[in-house]
C-alpha positions as a printed Julia matrix, in Angstrom:
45×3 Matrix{Float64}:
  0.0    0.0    0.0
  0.97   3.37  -0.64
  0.7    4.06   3.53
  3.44   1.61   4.42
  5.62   2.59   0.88
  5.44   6.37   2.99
  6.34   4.87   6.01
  9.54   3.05   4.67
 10.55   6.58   3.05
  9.85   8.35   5.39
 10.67   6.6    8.16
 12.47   3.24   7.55
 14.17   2.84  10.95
 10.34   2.94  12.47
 10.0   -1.09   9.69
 13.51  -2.0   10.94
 13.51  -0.77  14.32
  9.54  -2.12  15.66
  8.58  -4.5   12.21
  5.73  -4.87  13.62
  6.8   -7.37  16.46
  4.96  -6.87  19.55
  7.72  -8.68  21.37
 10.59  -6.07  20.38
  7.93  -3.23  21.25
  7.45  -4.4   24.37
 11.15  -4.68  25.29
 11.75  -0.94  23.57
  8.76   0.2   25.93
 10.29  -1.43  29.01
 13.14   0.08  28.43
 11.4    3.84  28.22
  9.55   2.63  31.31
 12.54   1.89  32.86
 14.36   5.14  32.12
 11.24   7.47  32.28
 11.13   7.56  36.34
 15.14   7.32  36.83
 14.98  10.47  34.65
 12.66  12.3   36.73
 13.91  11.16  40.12
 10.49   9.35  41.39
  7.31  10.73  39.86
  4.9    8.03  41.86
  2.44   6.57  40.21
């Protein structure tokens, strides 16, 4: 579809990077997760 041919130009990292796997997603977000409140310094929550 033209969408995804946009997607890959534009941004090709985003069909390398996630492709779509909900498994590498989740890790990426656990990661932010992870980083998000040592950033702040304790937001609780």
């Amino acid at each position: 579809p033209k969408f995804r041919e946009a997607i890959q130009n534009t941004f090709p990292w985003l069909l390398t990077c996630c492709q779509f796997n909900e498994k590498e997603c989740e890790d990426a977000n656990d990661a932010e997760a992870d980083v998000a409140p040592s950033e702040g310094g304790g937001g609780g929550g």
